[in-house]
N, C-alpha and C positions, 0 to 999 in steps of 0.2 A: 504494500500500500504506500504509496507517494505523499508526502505529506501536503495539506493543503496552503500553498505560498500565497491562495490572495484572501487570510483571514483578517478580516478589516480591523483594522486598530486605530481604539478612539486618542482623540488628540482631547488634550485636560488643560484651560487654563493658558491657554491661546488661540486668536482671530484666526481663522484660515479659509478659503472657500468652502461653500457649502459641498456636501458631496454629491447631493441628487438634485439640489434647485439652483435657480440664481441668487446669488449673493452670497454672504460670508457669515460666521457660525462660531460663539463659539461656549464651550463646557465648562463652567463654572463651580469651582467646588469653596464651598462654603461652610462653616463650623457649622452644626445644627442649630446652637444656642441663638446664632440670629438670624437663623430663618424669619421667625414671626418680625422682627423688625424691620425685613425686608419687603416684604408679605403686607402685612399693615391689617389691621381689623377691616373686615372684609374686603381683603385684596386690595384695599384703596391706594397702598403704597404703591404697588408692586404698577397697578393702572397710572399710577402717577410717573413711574419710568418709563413708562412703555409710552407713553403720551408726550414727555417732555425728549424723547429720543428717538421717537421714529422705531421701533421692534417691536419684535413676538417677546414673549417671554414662558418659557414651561418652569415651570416650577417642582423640587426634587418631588418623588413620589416615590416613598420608601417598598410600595408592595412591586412596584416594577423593577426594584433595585436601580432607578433614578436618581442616586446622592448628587445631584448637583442644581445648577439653573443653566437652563439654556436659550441662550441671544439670539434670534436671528435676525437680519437687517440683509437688505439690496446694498446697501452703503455701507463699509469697514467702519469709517468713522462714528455712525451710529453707535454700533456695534460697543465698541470701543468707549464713547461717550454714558451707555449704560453701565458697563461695568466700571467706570469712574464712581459713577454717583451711586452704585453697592457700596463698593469698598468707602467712600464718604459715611454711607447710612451705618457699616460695622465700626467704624472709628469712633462717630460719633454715639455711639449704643453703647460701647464698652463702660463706661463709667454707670449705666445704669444694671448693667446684671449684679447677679448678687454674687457675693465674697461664696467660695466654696470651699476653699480650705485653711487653713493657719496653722503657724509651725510654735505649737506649744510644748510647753514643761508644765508635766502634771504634778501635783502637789497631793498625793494622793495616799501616802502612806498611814499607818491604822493612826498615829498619833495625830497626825495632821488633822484626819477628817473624825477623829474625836474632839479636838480644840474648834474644830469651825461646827460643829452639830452642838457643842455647846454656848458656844456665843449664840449662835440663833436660838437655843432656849431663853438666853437671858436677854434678848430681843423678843421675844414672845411678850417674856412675864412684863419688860418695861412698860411694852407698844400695843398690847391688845385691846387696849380700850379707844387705841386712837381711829377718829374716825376714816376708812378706807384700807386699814391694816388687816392683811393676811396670812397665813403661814407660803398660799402658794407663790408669793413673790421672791420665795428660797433660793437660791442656787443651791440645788445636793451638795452633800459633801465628799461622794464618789465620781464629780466631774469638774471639781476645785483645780483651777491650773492657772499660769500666766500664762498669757497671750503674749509669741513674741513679736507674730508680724500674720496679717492678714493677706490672702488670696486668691486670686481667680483662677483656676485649673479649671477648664473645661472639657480640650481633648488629650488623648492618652499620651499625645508628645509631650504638650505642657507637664504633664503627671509626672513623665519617665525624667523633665529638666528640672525639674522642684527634686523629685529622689537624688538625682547625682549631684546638687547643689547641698542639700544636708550629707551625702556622702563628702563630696571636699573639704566640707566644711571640719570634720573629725579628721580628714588625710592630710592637708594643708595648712590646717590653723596649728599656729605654735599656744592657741586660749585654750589652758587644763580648766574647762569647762564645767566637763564630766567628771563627776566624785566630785563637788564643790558642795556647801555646806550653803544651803538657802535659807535666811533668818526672815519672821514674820512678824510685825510685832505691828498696833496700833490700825484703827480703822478712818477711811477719809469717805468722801462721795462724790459723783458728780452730779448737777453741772458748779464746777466753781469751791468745792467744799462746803456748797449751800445747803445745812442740814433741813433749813425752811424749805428747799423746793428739791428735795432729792427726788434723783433719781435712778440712781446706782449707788448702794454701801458697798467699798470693798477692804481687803485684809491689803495693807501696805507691806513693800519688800524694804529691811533695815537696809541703808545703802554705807555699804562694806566692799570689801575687794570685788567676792561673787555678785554683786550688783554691775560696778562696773564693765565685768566680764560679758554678764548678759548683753550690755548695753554696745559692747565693739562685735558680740557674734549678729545685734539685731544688723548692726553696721556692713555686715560681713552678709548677709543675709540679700540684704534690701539693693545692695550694688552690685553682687553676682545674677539672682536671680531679674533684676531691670534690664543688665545686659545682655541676656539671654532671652527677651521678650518679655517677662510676663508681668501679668497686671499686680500689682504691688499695692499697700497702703500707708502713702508716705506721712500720715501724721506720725506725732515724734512718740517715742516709745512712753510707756506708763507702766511699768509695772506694776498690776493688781490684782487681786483674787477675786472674781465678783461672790459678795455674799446675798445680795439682795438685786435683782434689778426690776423695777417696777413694769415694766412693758409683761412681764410674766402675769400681771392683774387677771386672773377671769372672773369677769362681771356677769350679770344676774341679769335677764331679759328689761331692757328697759333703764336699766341703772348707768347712770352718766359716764362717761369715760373722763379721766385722770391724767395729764402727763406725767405726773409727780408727787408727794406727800411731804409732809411735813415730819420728820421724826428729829429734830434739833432734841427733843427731850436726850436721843442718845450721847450728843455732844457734849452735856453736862454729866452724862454719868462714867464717873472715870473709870470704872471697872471695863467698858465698856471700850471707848475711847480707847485707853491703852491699854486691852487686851494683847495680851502675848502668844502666839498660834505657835510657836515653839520653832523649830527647822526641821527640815525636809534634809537630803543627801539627794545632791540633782543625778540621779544617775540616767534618765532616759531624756531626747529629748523627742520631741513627733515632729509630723506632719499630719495631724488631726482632720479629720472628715466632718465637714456640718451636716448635722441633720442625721448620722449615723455613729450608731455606739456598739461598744464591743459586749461582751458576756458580762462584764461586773458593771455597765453603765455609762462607762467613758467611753471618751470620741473613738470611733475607729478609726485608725493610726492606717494612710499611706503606707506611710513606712514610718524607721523609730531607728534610732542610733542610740546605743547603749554601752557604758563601759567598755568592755575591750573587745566588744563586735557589735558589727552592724546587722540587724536583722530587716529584712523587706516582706512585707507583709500582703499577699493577693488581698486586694479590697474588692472582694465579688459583689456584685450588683444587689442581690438579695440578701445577703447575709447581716446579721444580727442589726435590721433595721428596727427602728422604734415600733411599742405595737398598733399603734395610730398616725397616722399622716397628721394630724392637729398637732405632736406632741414634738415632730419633727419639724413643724413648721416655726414653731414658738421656739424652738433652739435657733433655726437660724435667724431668724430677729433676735434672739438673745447677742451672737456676736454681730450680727450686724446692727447693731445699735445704730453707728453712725450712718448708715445706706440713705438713699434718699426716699421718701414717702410720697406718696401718691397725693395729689392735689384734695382732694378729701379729709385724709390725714394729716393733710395739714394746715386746713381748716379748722380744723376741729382744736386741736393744738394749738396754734394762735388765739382761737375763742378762751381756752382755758387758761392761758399765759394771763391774758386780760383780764379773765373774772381774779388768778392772784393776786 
């Protein structure tokens, strides 16, 4: 049998002529995550290219094994000038998907999350009379960690350059990181340390040598992985343990929504205040999964670098997901605190700024 020389092979992500009509063509491949922003609620985007450029436009179509979009125009330059104004619509969308991963140190040892389950009792006994106070505004104490830097990992490349950027980071850095001694002492909030309008309590890191350590790996972090592409979160680092954050609120049918609360009564109780959460021994650090947790509760770890080896972990699709899609959702606004909200939301938010 003679092998077959004229099997057609598609051309990906370049103009060229069409094969069977007039004019030129060409196969666009595109991250999944902005399909819809290219698309537009009910296709009005996607009609708004095709209108402002002169083309056809198919759109990927997963059951036909279609991953991409596909141009066609009479005219190259057409052609050409739509795929311009995609690649405009994904540049400009990046800033609005959500944070997917973050490269934490868990804080999670049995002492640890005995000293933070007990503070949150004597935040109980303080605060439960206050009006708006609940216990589910908790952060557990089986998912207590520092955040050291926030991420957008979409596709599996991203995935594979986030892993060998925390592998360098253990092969190249001369920062004994690892086996360093993490002290915790004293509670602050945001926004501002304003205990009137909190909205985040958390446990502070005592800044000592392993603080500043932290502070050159976020350094170490945020300049490797920018130059390798990926989406980064360049606020400046804070090291904190969230013990409270208030967006966790669930409310009653009908009952007002909140940005914030008043617990200043904890500012004056210095037990409280300068509570001591003792130290940790940083021996792991992640690359943590939002919205998914391992068998004891915490984030499921990408991957995780550890003492004197590195271990990588399959993050399979289904595996030990949360057991409701609500509970998974409320974590990822847990770290995406700062993300931007919907015009709605933030309606609403400025209303209640106001009535403060």
């Amino acid at each position: 049998m003679t092998e077959n020389t004229n099997k057609k092979v598609e051309i990906f992500d370049q103009v060229h002529e069409h094969p069977t009509q007039k004019g030129y063509i060409l196969k666009k491949k595109v991250q999944s995550h902005f399909y819809g922003f290219i698309i537009g609620r009910n296709q009005h985007k996607l009609e708004s290219i095709k209108k402002n450029n002169g083309v056809e436009i198919l759109i990927p179509d997963e059951l036909n094994n279609r991953l991409y979009f596909t141009i066609t125009s009479e005219e190259k330059s057409n052609v050409q000038n739509a795929s311009q104004e995609i690649d405009q619509i994904i540049k400009e969308s990046i800033p609005r998907l959500r944070w997917t991963h973050f490269i934490s140190i868990p804080l999670i040892c049995q002492e640890m999350k005995e000293k933070v389950d007990g503070i949150q009792k004597m935040i109980t006994t303080e605060c439960s009379n206050i009006k708006g106070f609940s216990e589910d505004i908790y952060q557990p104490s089986y998912k207590f960690h520092f955040t050291v830097l926030m991420m957008k990992l979409y596709s599996e490349e991203e995935k594979k350059t986030a892993i060998q950027v925390l592998k360098d980071f253990k092969t190249e850095q001369p920062i004994t990181l690892l086996g360093s001694e993490v002290k915790v002492k004293s509670v602050g909030c945001f926004p501002d340390n304003n205990f009137q309008f909190l909205r985040v309590l958390f446990a502070e890191m005592v800044e000592d040598e392993t603080f500043q350590k932290i502070h050159k790996a976020h350094k170490f972090f945020s300049t490797e992985l920018e130059k390798k592409g990926i989406v980064i979160d360049h606020k400046p680092l804070t090291l904190h343990g969230t013990l409270i954050n208030y967006r966790y609120k669930r409310y009653q049918k009908g009952e007002k929504r909140k940005r914030n609360i008043n617990l200043e009564i904890l500012k004056n109780n210095s037990q409280i205040a300068d509570y001591d959460f003792g130290s940790h021994n940083l021996s792991e650090i992640h690359i943590s999964t939002l919205g998914k947790y391992d068998t004891n509760g915490f984030y499921l770890p990408l991957t995780k670098i550890m003492g004197d080896q590195q271990k990588e972990i399959k993050n399979e699709e289904n595996e030990n997901e949360n057991e409701n899609e609500n509970e998974n959702e409320k974590e990822k606004e847990k770290e995406n605190e700062d993300e931007k909200e919907n015009e709605d939301e933030k309606e609403k938010e400025n209303e209640n700024e106001k009535e403060n």
